[in-house]
KEKE-3310 file (N, C-alpha, C; in steps of 0.2 Angstrom, whole numbers, plus 5000, padded with zeros to 4 digits):
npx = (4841:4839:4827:4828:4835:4832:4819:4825:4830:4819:4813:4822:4823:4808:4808:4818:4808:4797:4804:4810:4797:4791:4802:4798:4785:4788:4796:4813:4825:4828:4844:4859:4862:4875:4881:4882:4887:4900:4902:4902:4914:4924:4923:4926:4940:4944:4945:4953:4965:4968:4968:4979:4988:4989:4994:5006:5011:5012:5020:5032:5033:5034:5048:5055:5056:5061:5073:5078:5084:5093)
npy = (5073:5060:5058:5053:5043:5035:5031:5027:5018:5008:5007:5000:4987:4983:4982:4969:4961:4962:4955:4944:4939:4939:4931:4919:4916:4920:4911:4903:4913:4915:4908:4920:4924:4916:4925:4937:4938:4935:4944:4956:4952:4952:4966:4971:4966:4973:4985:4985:4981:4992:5004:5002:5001:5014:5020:5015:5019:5034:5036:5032:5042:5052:5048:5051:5062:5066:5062:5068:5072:5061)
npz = (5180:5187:5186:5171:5171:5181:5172:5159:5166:5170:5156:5148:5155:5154:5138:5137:5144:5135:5122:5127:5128:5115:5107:5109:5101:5091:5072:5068:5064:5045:5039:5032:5016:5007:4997:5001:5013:5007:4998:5008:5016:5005:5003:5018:5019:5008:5011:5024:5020:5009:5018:5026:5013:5011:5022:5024:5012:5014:5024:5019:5011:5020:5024:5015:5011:5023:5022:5010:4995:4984)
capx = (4845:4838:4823:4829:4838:4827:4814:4827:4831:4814:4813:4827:4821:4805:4812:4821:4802:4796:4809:4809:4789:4789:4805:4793:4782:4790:4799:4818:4826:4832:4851:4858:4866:4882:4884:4880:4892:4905:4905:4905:4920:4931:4923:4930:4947:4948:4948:4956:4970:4968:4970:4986:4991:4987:4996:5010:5014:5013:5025:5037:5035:5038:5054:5061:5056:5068:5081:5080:5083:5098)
capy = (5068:5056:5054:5052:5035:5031:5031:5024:5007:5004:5006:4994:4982:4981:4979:4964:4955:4960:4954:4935:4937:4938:4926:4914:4915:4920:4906:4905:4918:4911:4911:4926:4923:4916:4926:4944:4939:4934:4953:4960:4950:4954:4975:4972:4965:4977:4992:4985:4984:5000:5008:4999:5002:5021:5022:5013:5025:5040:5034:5030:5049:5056:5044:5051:5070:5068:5061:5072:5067:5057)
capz = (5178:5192:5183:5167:5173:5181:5167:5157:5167:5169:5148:5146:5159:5149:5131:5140:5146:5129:5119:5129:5126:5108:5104:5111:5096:5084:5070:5069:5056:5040:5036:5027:5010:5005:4994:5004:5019:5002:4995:5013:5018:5003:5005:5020:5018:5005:5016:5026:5016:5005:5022:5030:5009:5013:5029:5023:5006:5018:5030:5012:5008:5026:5025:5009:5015:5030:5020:5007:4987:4986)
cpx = (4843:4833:4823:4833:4836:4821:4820:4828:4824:4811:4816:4825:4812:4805:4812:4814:4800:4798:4809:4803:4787:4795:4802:4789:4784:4796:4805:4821:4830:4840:4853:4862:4871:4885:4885:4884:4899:4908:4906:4912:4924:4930:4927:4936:4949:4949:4953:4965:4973:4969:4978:4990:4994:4992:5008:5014:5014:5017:5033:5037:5038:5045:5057:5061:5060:5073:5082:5082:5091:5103)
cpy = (5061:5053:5051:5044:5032:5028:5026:5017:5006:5004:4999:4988:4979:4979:4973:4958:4955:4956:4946:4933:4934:4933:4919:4910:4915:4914:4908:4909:4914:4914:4916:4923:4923:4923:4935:4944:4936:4941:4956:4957:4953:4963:4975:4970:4969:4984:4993:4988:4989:5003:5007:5002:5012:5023:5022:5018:5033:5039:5034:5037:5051:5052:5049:5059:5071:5065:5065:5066:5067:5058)
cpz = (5181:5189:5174:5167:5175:5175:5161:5159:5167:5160:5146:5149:5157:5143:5133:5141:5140:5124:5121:5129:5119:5104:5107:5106:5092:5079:5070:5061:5050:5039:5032:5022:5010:5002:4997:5009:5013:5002:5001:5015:5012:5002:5012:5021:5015:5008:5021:5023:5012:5012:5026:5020:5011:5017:5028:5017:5009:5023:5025:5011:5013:5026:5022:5010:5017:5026:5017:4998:4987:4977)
residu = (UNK:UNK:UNK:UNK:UNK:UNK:UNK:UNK:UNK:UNK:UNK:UNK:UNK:UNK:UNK:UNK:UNK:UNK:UNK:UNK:UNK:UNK:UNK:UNK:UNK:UNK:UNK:UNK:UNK:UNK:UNK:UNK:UNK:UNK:UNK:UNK:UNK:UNK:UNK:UNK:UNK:UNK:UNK:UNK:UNK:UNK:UNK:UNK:UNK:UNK:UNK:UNK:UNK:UNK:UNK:UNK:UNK:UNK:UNK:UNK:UNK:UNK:UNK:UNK:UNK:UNK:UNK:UNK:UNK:UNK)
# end
């Protein structure tokens, strides 16, 4: 295990020099599209939501179980 951690930081601490060598050269990324971070925000709003809806109409059924039908 001792070697495996080690072998790992000295990996990661590589990556690291790497990684500060080549954002040196290379140009800066272009922005990502309006319209791509648009659809993701309302996919996820919409989960969110369908899941809090989810949550909520199963909480309305266990409610009316424990009461019983009126």
């Amino acid at each position: 295990m001792t070697k495996f951690l080690s072998a790992l930081f000295l990996f990661v601490m590589s990556a690291f020099a790497h990684a500060a060598d080549v954002s040196a050269d290379t140009p800066p990324t272009p922005e990502a599209d309006p319209t791509a971070i648009i659809v993701f925000a309302i996919i996820f709003v919409g989960m969110i939501a369908g899941f809090a809806g989810f949550v909520w109409w199963k909480e309305r059924e266990r409610r009316r179980r424990e009461i019983g039908p009126s």
